[in-house]
ZATI-844016 format. One record per atom (N, C-alpha, C): z, x, y. Coordinates in steps of 0.001 Angstrom, whole numbers, plus 500000, padded with zeros to 6 digits. Atoms other than C-alpha are relative to their C-alpha. Layout:
// ZATI-844016
ZXY...
***
This chain:
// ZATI-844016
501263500322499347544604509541504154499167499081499113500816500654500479542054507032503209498755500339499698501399499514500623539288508831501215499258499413499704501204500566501076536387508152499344500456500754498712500316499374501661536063508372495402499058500896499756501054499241500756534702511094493850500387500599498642499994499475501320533561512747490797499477501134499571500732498517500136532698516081489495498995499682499367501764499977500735529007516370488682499800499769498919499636499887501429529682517480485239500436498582499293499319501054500730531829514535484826499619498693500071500701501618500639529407511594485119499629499689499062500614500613501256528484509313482933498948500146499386501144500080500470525607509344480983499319499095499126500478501201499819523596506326480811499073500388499017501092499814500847521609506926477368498190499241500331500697500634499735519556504234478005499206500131501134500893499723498132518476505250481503498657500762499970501100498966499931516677508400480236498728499494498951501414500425500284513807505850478656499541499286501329499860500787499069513030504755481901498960498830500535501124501034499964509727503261481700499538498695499336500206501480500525508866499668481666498331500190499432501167500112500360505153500429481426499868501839500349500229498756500510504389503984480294499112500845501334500749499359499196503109506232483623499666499081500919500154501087498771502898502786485689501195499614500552498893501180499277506052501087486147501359500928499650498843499221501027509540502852485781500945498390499791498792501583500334512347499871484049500356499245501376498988500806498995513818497698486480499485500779501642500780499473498815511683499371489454499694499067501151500721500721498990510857497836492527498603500840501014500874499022499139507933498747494675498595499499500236501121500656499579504240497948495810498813500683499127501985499693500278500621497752494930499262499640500813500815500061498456498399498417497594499160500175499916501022499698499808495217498436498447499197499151500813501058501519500061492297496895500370499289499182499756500368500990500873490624494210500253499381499921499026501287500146500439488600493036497453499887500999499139500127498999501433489845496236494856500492500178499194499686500560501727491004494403492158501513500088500116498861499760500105494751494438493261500223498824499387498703501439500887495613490896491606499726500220498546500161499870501455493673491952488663501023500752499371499249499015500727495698495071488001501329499143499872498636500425499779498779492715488962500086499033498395499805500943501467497990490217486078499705500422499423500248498525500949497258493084483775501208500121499748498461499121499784500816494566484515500926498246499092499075501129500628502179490753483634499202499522498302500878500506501609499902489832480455500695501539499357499569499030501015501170493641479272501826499527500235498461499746500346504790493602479995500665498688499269499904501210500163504956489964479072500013499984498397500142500063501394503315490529475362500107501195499503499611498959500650504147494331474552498327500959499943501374499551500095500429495070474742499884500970501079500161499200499125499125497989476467499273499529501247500512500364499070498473497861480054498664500852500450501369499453499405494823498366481318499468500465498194500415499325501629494270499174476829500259501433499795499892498979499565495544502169478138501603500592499932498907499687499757499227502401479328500799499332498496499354500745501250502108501927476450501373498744501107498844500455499297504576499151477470501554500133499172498842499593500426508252500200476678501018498877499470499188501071500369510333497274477123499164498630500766500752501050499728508616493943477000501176498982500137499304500976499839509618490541477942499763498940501258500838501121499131509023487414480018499871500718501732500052499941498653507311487560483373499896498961500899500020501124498766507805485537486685498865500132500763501105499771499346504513484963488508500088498956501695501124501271499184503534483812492096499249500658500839501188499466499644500394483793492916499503499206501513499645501095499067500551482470496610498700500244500677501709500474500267496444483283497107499004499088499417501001500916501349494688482309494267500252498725499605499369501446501139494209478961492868500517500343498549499332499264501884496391478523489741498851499504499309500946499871500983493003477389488031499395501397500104500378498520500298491460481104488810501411500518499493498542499220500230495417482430488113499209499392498095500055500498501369494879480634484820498499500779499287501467500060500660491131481620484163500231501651499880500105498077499835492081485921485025501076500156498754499351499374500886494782485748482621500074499289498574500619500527501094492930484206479893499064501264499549501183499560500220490384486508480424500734501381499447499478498433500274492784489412480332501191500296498267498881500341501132495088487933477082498467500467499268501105499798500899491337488006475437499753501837500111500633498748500157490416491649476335501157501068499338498546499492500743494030492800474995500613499843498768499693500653501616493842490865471692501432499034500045498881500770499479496872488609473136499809498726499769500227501638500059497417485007472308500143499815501197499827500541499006497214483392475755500982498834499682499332501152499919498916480176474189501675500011499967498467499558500368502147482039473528500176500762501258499856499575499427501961484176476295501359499737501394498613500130499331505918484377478241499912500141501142500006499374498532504577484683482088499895498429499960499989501015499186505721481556483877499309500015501250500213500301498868504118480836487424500560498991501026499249501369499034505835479358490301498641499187500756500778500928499447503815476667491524500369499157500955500156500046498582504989476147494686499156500087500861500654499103499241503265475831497344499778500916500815499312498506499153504866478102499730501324500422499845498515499895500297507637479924499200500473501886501370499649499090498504508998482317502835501538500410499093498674499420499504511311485020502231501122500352500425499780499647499248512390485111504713500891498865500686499628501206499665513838481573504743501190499858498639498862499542500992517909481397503150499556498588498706500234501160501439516659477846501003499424500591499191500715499218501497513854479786499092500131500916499985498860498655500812515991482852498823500558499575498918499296500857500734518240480975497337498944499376498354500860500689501342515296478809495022499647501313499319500799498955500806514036481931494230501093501054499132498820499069501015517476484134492669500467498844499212499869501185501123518257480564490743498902499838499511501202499874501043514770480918489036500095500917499154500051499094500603515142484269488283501436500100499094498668500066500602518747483751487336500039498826498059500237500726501489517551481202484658498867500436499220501136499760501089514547482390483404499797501720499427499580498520500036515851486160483304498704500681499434500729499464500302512666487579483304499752501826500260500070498502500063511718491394482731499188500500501555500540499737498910509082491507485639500226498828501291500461501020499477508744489672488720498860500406501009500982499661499353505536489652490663499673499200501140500492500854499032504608488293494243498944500862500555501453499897499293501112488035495528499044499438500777499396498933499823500706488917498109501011500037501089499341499677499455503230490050500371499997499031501589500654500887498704501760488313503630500149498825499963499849501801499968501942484662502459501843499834499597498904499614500387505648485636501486501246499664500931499500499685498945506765485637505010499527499615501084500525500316498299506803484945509023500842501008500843499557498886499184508206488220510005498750500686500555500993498930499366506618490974512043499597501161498950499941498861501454505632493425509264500198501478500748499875498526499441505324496375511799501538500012500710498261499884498786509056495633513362500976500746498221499639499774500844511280497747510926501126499069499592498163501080500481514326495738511057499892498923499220499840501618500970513089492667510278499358500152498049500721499761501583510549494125507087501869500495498855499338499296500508513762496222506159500952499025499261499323500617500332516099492915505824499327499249498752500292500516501140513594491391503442499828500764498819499943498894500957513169494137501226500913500664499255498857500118500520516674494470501130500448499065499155499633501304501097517014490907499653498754500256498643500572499672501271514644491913496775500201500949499175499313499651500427516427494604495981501405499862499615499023500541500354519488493088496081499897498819498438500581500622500685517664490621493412499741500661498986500125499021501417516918493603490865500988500406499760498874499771500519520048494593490836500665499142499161499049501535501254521822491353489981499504499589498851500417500831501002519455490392487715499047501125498755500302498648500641518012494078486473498386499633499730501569500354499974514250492545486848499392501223500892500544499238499826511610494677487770499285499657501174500325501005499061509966493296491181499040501038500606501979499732499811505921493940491911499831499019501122500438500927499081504754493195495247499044500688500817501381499799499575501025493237496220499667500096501376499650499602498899500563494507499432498190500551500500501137498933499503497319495146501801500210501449500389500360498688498857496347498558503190498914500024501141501004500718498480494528498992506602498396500561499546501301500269499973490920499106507059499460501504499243500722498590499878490674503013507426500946500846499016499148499021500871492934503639504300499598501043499241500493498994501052490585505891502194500318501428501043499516498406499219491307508874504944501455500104500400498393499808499953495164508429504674500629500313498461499205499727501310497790509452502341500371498371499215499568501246500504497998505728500002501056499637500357498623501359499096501314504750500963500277500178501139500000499936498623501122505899504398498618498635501244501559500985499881497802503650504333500765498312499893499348501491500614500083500438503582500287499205501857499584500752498790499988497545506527501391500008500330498859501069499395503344497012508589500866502037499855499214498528499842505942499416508582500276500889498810499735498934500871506801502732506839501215499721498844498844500403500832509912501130505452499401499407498617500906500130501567507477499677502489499434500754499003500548499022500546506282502718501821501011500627498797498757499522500964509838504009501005500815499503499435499526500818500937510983501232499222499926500208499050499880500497501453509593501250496284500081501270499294499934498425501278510405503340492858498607500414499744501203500146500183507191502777491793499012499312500823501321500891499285503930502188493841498943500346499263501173499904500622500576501680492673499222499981501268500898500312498898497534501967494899498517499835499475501633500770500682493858500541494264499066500903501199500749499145498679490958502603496078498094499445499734501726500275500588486883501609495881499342501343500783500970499733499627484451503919496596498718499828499143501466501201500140481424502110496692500435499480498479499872500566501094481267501150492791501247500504499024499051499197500849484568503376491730501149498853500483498733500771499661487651501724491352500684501132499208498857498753500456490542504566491153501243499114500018498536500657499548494413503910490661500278501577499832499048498892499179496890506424492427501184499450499234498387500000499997500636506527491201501097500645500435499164499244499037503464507464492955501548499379499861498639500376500145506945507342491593500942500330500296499067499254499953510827508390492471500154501092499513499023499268500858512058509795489793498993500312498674500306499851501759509060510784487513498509500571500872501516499379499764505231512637487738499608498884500505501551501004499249502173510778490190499001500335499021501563500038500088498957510527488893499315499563501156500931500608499237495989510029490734498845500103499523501656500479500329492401508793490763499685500085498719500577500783501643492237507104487189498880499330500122501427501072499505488866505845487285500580498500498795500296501514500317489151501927486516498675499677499929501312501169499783486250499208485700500598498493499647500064501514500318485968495713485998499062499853498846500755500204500883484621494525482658499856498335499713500049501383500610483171491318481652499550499795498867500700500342501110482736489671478599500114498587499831500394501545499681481397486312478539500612499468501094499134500691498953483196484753481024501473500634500293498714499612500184486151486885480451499773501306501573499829498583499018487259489896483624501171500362499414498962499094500736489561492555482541499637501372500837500267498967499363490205495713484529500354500913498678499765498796501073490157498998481852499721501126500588499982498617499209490883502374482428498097500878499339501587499521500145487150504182482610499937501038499351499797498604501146488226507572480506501065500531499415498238499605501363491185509051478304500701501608502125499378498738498776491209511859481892499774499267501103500157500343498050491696511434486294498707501134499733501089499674499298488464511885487619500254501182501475499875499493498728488187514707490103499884499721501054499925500994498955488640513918493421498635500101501037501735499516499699485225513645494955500407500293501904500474499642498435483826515065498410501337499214501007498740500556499629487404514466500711499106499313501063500120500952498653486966511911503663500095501124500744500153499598498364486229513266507102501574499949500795498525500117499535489774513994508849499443498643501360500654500932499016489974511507511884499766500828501231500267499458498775489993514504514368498493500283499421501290499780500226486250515012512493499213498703500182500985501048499289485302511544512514499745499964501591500031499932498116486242511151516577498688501115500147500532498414499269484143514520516766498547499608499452501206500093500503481041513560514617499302498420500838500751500904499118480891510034516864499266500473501089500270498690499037481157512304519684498325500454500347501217499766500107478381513943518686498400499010500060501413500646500791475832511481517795499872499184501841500521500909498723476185509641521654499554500823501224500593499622498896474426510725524826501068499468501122499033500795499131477225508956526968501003499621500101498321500574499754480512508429527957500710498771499286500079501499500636482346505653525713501827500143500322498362500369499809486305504410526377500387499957498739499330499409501169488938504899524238499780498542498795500424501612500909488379500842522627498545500156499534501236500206499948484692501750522773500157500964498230499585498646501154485596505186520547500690498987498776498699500441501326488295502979518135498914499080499406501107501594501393485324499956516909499383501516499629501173499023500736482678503249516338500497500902499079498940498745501512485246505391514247500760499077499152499645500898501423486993502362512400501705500896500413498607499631499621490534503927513854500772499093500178499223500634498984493479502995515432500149500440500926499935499737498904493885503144518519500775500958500520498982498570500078497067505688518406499122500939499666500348498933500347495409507867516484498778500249500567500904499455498745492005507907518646500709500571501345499058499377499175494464508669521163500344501126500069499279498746500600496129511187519496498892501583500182500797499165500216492855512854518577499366500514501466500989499797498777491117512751522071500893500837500705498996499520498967494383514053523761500032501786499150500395498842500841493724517287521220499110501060500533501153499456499395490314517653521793499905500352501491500336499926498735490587517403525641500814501267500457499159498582499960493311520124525756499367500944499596500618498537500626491181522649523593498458499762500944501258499942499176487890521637525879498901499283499350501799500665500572485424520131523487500170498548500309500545501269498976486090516733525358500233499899500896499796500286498667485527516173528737500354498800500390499552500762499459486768513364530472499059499418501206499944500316498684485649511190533487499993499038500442499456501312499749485738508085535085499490499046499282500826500676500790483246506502532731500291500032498496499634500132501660485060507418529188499687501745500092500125498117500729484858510682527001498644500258499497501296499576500552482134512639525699499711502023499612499763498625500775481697516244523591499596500944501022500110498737499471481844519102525890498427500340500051501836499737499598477637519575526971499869501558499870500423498228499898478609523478527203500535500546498715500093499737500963479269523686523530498593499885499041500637500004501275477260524702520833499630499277498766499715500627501220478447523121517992500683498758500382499499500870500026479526519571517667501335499603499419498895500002500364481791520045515526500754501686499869499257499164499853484058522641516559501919499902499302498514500383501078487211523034514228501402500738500998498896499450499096490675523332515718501472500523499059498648499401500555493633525276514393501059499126500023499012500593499738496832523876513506499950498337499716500289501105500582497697520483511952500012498963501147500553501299499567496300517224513401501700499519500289498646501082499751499409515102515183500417498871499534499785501047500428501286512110514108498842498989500180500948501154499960498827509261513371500767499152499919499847501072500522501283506727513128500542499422498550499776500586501443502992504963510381500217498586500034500934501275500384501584501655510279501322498914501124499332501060499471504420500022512896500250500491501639500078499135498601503570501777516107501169501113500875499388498912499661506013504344516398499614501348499553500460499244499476505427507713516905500971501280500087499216499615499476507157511052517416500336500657501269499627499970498322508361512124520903499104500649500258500909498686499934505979514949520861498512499459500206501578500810499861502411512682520791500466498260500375500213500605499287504013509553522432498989499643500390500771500444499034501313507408523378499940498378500642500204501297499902501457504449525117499543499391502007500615500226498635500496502587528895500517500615500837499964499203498706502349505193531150500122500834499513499507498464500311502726508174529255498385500619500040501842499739500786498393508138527964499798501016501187501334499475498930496677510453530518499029499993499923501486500083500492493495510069528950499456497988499836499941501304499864493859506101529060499502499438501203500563501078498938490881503880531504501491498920500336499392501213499577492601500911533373500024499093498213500407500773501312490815498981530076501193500522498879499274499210501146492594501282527791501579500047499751498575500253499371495883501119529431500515499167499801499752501108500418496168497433528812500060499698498857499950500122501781495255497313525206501125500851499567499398499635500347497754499959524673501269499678499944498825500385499509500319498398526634500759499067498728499556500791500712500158495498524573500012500272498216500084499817501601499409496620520685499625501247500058500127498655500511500152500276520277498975500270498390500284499622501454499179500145516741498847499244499343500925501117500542496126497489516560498826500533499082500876499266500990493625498354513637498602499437501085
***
């Protein structure tokens, strides 16, 4: 018969080298692939050129993390101008005690470079193939590409070619990634735009969080302890920015977010009048599934009524917010699927206006 190979447990190898596994000490594991997420505007390119100015010169990342195995990094920065690219990691070689003039992080300076396209596949494993660098970093993810990010197949084939890319070449590959609007009340990598398949890609993810003036980082690795909520700061000095970790300990995790069956319930509350399910999704900052989800909850246990004019909190309750047993239903994982059990879409909804029906039809999953 035509088997498969195998081996007794006992009798594998043992890869000395494996069991140091970190490229950057509690951030990065060696040769890792995986994302850094967050939304907008909370310092994700900083931490990104942080991660390349440390692994690049041996210097600790954030003055904080130790880096293990150093060595050149590949940069592209397909946002930023390369004069700000140039001016953040000046600023960050200075706050690290780093020569900038020696500093081993190349930048591709391209101007676009698609994924998703076999020529700059191709340009891009003959870069890395010659300049055999330790990290590689793309930022961000979105200018990268002209796929559907929420279709799994297609995210899944590119993700595959970047792992196929760490292998051959044993580089470490960082890729900056939004999260949706209403990520602070999700689990961080469940919070990541497009499909779930990004989530479970990577060895290592990082995630960036603001509240109001806090900047936290989350970690979340395979094969090794998470951390969470490291308080960060942006620091300036003279002209210089540099993100640094804000204490030697994680900050406790303050006052939790509002679930979304509490937000839905506290809008609820606050209106005198019937509002549609699109009306409900701008005033709660949802998605539209998961207002769905939630209303189809509430309307079953009674604290929302229904009628031809939209929803609105049960008038013969007491309390506004009335708490419901039993865990909250699928919300979604960022590519509009769903499991059979909370299905929602334009003929299944029962709680879905004409209005509502249409929007659903067409973008299950629209933020």
């Amino acid at each position: 018969m035509n088997q498969l190979p195998v081996t007794r447990a006992s009798e594998l190898s043992i890869d000395s080298a494996a069991l140091n596994h970190w490229l950057v000490e509690g951030l990065w594991s060696d040769q890792a692939v995986g994302i850094l997420g967050g939304e907008p505007k909370c310092c994700k390119s900083f931490l990104a050129l942080d991660l390349a100015v440390s692994v690049a010169s041996g210097a600790p990342c954030l003055r904080h993390f130790a880096v293990q195995r150093s060595g050149p990094v590949l940069l592209f920065p397909a946002e930023d101008s390369l004069v700000v690219v140039r001016q953040r990691l000046e600023g960050i070689c200075s706050a690290a005690g780093v020569s900038f003039q020696s500093l081993p992080v190349e930048v591709i300076t391209a101007p676009t470079l698609r994924l998703d396209a076999p020529k700059d596949r191709e340009r891009l494993s003959n870069t890395v193939q010659a300049l055999q660098p330790r990290m590689l970093i793309l930022d961000p993810l979105i200018r990268l590409h002209r796929l559907d990010e929420n279709d799994a197949s297609q995210i899944a084939a590119l993700l595959s070619y970047l792992r196929q890319l760490q292998r051959a070449f044993h580089v470490a590959v960082l890729i900056v990634h939004h999260a949706r609007k209403d990520a602070n009340a999700t689990r961080p990598g469940q919070a990541l735009r497009g499909s779930s398949e990004l989530h479970g890609w990577g060895d290592s993810n990082l995630y960036m969080r603001r509240r109001g003036a806090q900047l936290t980082l989350s970690t979340e690795h395979r094969a090794a302890p998470s951390q969470e909520h490291i308080p960060l700061q942006l620091i300036q000095a003279g002209s210089a920015l540099a993100l640094s970790v804000a204490s030697d300990s994680p900050i406790a995790e303050p006052d939790s977010e509002p679930t979304a069956m509490q937000r839905v319930q506290q809008i609820l509350a606050g209106l005198d009048h019937p509002v549609s399910v699109q009306q409900l999704r701008k005033l709660c900052g949802l998605r539209t599934a998961t207002v769905c989800s939630c209303l189809a909850q509430l309307t079953d246990t009674g604290v929302v009524s229904r009628d031809s004019k939209g929803y609105q909190l049960n008038p013969a309750l007491q309390s506004p917010t009335v708490s419901l047993s039993g865990p909250i239903g699928p919300q979604g994982n960022g590519n509009g699927k769903h499991s059979s059990s909370t299905q929602l879409n334009s003929e299944t909804n029962p709680f879905a206006s004409a209005e509502d029906r249409a929007t659903l039809g067409s973008d299950p999953s629209a933020d």
